[in-house]
C-alpha positions as CSV (number, residue, x, y, z in Angstrom):
1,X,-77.4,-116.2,-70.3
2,X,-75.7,-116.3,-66.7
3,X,-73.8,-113.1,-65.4
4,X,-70.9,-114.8,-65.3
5,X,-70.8,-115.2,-69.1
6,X,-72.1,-111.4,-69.6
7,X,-69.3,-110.2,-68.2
8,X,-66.1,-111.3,-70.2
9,X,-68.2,-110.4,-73.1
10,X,-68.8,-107.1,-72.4
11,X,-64.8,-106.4,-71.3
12,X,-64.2,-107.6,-74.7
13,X,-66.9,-105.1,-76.2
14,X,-65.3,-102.4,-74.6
15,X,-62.0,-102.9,-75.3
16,X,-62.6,-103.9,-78.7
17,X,-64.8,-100.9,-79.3
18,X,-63.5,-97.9,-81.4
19,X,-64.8,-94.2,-82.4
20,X,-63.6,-92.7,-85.6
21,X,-63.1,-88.7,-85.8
22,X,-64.1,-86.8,-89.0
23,X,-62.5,-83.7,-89.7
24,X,-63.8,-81.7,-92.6
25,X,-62.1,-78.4,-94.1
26,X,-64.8,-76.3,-95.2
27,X,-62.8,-74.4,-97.6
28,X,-62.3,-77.5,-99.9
29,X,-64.3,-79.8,-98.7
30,X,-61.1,-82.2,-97.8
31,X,-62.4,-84.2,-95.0
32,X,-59.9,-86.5,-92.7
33,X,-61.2,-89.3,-90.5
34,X,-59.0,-90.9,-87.7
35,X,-60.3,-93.9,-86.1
36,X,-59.1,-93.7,-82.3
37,X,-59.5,-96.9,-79.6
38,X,-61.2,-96.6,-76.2
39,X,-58.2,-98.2,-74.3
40,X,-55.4,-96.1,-75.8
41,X,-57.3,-93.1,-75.3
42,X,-57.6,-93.9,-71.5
43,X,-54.1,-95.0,-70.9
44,X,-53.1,-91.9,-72.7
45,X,-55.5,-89.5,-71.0
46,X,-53.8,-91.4,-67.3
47,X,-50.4,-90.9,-68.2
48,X,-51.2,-87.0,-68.8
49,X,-52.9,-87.0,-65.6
50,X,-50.3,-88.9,-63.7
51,X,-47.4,-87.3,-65.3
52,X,-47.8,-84.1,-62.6
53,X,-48.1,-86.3,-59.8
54,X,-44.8,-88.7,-60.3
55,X,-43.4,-85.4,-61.2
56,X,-44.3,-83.7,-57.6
57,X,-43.2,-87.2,-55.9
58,X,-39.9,-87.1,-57.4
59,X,-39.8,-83.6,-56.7
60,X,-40.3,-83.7,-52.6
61,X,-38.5,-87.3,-52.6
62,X,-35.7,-84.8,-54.3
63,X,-36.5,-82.2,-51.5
64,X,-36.5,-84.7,-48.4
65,X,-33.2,-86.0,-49.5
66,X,-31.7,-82.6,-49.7
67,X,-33.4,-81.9,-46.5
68,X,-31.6,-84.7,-44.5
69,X,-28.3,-83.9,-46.1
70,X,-28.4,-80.3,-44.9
71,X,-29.4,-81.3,-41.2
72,X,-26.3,-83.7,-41.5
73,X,-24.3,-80.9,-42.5
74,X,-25.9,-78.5,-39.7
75,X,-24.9,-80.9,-36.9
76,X,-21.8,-81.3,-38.5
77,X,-21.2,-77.5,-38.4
78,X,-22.4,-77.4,-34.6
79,X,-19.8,-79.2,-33.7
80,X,-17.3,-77.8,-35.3
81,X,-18.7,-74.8,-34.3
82,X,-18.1,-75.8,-30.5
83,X,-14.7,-76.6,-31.1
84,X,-13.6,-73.6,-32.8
85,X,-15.5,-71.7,-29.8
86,X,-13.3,-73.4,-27.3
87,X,-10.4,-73.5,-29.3
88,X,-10.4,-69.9,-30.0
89,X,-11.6,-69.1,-26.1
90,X,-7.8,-71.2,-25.1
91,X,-6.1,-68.7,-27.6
92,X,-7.5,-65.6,-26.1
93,X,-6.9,-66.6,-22.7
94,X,-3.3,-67.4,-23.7
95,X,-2.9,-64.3,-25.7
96,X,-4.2,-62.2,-22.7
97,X,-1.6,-64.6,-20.5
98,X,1.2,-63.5,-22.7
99,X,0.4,-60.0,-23.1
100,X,0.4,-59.5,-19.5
101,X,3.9,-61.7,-19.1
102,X,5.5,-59.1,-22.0
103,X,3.9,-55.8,-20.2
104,X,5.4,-57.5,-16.6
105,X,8.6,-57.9,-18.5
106,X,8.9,-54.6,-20.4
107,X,8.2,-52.8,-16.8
108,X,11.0,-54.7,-15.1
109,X,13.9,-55.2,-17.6
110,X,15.2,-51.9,-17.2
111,X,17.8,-51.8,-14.6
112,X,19.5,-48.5,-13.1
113,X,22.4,-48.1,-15.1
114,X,24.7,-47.5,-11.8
115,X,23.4,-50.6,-10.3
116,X,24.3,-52.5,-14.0
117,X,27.5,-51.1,-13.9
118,X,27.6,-53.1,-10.2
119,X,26.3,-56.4,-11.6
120,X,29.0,-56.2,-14.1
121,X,31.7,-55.9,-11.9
122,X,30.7,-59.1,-9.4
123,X,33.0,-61.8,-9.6
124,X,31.9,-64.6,-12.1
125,X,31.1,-66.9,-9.4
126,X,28.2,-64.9,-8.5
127,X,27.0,-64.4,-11.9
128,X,27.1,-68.1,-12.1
129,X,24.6,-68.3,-9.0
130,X,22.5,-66.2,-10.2
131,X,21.9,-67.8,-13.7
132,X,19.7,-70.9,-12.6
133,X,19.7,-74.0,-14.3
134,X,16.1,-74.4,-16.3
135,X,16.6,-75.2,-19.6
136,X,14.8,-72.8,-22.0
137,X,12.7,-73.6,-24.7
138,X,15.1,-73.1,-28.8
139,X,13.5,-70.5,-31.2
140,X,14.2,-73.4,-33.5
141,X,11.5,-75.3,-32.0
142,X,9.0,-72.4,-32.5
143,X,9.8,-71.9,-36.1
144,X,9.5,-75.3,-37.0
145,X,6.1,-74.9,-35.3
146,X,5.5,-71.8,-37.7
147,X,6.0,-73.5,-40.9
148,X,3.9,-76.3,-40.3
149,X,2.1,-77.3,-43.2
150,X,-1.9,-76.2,-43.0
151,X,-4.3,-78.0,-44.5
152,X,-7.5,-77.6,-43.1
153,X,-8.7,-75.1,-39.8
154,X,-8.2,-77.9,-37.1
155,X,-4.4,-77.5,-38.4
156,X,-4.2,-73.8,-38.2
157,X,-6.0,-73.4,-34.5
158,X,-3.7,-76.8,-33.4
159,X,0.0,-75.3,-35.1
160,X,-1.5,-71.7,-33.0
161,X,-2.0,-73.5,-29.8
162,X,1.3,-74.8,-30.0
163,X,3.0,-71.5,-31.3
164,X,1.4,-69.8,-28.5
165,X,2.3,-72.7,-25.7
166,X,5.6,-72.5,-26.7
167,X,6.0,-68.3,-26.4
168,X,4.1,-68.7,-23.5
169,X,6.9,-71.3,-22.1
170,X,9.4,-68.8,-23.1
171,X,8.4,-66.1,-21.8
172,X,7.7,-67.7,-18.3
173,X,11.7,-68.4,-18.7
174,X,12.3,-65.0,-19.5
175,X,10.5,-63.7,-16.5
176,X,12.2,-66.3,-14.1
177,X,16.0,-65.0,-15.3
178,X,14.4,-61.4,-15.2
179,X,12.9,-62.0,-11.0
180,X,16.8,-64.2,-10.7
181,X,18.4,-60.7,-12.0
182,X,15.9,-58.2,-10.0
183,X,17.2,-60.2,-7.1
184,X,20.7,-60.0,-7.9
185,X,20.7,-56.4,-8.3
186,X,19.0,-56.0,-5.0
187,X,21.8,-58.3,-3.4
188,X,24.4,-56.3,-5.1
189,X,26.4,-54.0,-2.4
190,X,26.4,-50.8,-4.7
191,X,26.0,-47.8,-2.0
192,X,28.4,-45.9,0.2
193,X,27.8,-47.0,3.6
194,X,28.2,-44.0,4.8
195,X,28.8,-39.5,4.1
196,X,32.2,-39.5,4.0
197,X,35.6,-39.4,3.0
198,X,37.7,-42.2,2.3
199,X,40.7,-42.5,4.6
200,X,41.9,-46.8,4.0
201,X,42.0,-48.6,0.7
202,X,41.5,-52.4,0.2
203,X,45.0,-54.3,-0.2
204,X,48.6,-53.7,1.2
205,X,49.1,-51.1,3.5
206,X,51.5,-50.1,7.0
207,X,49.9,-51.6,10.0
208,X,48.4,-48.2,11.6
209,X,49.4,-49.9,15.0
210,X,53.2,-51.7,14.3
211,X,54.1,-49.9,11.3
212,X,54.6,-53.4,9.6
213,X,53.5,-54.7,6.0
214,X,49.7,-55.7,6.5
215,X,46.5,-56.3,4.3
216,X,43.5,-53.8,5.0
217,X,40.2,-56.3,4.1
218,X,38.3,-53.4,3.5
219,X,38.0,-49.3,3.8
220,X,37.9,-46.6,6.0
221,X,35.4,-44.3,5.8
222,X,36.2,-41.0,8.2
223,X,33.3,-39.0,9.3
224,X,31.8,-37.7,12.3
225,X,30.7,-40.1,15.5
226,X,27.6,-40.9,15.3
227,X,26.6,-40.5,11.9
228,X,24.1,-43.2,9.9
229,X,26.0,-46.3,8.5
230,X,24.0,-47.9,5.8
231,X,23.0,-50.9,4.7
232,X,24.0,-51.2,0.9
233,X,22.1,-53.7,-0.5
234,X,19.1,-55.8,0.5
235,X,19.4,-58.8,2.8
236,X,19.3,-60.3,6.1
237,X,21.4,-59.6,9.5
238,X,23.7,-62.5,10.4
239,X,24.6,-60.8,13.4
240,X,25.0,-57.8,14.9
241,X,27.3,-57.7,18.1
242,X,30.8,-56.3,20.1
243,X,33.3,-58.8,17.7
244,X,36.7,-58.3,18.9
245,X,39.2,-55.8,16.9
246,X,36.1,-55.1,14.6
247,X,34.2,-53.5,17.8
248,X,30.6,-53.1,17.4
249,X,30.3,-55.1,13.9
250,X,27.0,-55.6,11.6
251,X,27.3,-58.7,8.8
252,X,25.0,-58.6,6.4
253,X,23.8,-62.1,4.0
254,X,22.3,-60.9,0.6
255,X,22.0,-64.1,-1.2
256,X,24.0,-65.3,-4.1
257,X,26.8,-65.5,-1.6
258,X,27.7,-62.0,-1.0
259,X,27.2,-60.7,2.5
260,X,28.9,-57.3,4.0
261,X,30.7,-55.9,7.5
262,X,30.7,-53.2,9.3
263,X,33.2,-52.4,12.0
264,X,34.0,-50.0,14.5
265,X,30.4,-48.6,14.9
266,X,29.6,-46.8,18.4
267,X,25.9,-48.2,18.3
268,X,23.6,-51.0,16.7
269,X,20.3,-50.5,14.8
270,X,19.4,-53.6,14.4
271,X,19.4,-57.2,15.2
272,X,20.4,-60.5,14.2
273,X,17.6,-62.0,11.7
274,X,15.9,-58.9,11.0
275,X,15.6,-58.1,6.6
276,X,16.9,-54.8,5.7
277,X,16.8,-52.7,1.9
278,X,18.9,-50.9,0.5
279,X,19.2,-47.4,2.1
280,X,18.3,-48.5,5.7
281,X,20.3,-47.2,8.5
282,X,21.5,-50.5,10.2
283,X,24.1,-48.1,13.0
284,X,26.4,-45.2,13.9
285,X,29.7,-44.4,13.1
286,X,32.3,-45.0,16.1
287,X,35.6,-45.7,17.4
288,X,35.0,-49.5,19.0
289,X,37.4,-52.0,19.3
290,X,41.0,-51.8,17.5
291,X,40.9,-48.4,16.1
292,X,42.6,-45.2,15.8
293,X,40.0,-42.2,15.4
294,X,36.3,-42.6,14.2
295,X,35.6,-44.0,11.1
296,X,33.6,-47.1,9.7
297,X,35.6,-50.0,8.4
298,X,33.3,-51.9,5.4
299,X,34.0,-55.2,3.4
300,X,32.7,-57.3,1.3
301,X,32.9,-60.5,1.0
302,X,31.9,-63.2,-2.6
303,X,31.7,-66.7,-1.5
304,X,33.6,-65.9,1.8
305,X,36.5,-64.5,-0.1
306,X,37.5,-60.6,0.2
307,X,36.5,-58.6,-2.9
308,X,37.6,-54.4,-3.1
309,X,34.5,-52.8,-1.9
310,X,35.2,-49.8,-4.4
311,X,35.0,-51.7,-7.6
312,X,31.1,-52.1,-6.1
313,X,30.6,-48.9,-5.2
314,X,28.7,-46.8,-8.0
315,X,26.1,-44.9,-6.1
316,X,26.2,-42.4,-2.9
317,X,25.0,-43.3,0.2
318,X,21.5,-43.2,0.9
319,X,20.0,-40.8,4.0
């Protein structure tokens, strides 16, 4: 007989061949026989040897899976990590930007209250050149900020930039109408120009010359020739020169339309152009031009119109 023909013959054999199992119970002699085929034995002995393998696939197929799904999440994270880095680097540096506008405010709001008392007193045209025109961010537009709704932490860092962009807008305002008022004050005349004692009042009075009805602009300040007259607030000589019945005179610009004169003065300390504060000694007390005795004549004038320098007035002069 050919191979060939061996061979199915033998599959057959195989597969068709069976063992039987006798189990005997000594005891009582009971003996049980089970009868067991070749093939089911093999599949059966495979599928408890595979079992563990398909069981350690699943488990690392399982494992990779996880795997990639936390290096999705870990780059996701990164990101947001990066962002919430810069995000919370832009607050800082805008909580550091307002905390030094609030300590630059809180050192500067505090006026003298005899200069206040000054500001108060200016005529409301002043005041009104002295506000500025920049519209200021509402409170209303902060709060609605405030109580936006948050719903995840890219809200809550976005509704803080914007809280924070909008106190840091008005607090810039603040500061610009605290400089405007700094610089009022300093404009204000508030100083006696001179030691003194007052000898002329500001309105009606007897021409010292005719006797008739006049109008003094300003007042008289008596003291001894030569003493120091003043400048009584900060600004800029307009001139400084031998102006008719005002003799030697000194005029004074300080911005926000006030400016100041002073007549009669037997010598000049400064000249036209030159910036003076508060306190400096701009000339000397004299008897120039149309004058009866030594004294200094002082005005001032609001948007060219005469003002009564002692409603100004709240502070001694300054040696």
């Amino acid at each position: 007989m050919a191979a060939s023909t061996l061979r199915p013959v033998f599959r057959e054999a195989m597969s068709a061949r069976r063992y039987t199992v006798v189990i005997a119970d000594r005891s009582s002699g009971v003996m049980r026989r089970a009868t067991v085929s070749l093939s089911a034995t093999a599949v059966a002995v495979t599928a408890v040897l595979a079992l563990p393998i398909l069981m350690g696939l699943g488990a690392k197929w399982s494992a990779r899976t996880e795997i990639d799904q936390l290096r999705g999440a870990n780059s996701l994270l990164q990101v947001e990590n990066g962002s919430y880095r810069l995000a919370t680097g832009e607050l800082t540096s805008q909580i550091q930007s307002l905390e030094s506008v609030i300590n630059d405010l809180g050192a500067r709001a505090s006026l003298d209250p005899a200069q206040a008392r000054a500001m108060q007193k200016l005529p409301a045209v002043v005041k009104t050149r002295s506000a500025g025109g920049t519209a200021k961010p509402t409170n209303q537009a902060i709060s609605e900020i405030a109580t936006a709704a948050l719903s995840s932490p890219e809200d809550t860092f976005g509704v803080l930039r914007d809280l924070l962009h909008g106190l840091e807008s008005r607090l810039r305002y603040v500061r610009r109408d605290v400089e405007r008022r700094e610089a009022l004050a300093s404009a204000t005349p508030s100083i006696w120009p001179a030691h003194g004692w007052l000898t002329g009042t500001f309105g009606g009075r007897s021409d010292p010359f005719t006797g008739e009805p006049g109008f003094h602009q300003g007042i008289d300040i008596s003291t001894e020739k030569g003493q120091p007259v003043f400048a009584t607030a900060d600004g800029v000589i307009e001139s400084a020169s031998y102006t008719g019945d005002y003799g030697n005179l000194i005029v004074i610009k300080h911005g926000f339309g006030l400016a100041t004169r002073y007549g009669h003065l037997s010598a000049l300390a400064v000249k036209p152009g030159s910036s003076v504060k508060r306190g400096d000694v701009v000339g000397y007390v004299g008897s120039t031009g149309r004058s009866t005795g030594v004294h200094l004549h002082y005005e001032i004038l609001a948007n060219g119109q005469l003002i009564n320098p002692l409603q100004l007035l709240t502070q001694p002069a300054r040696r």
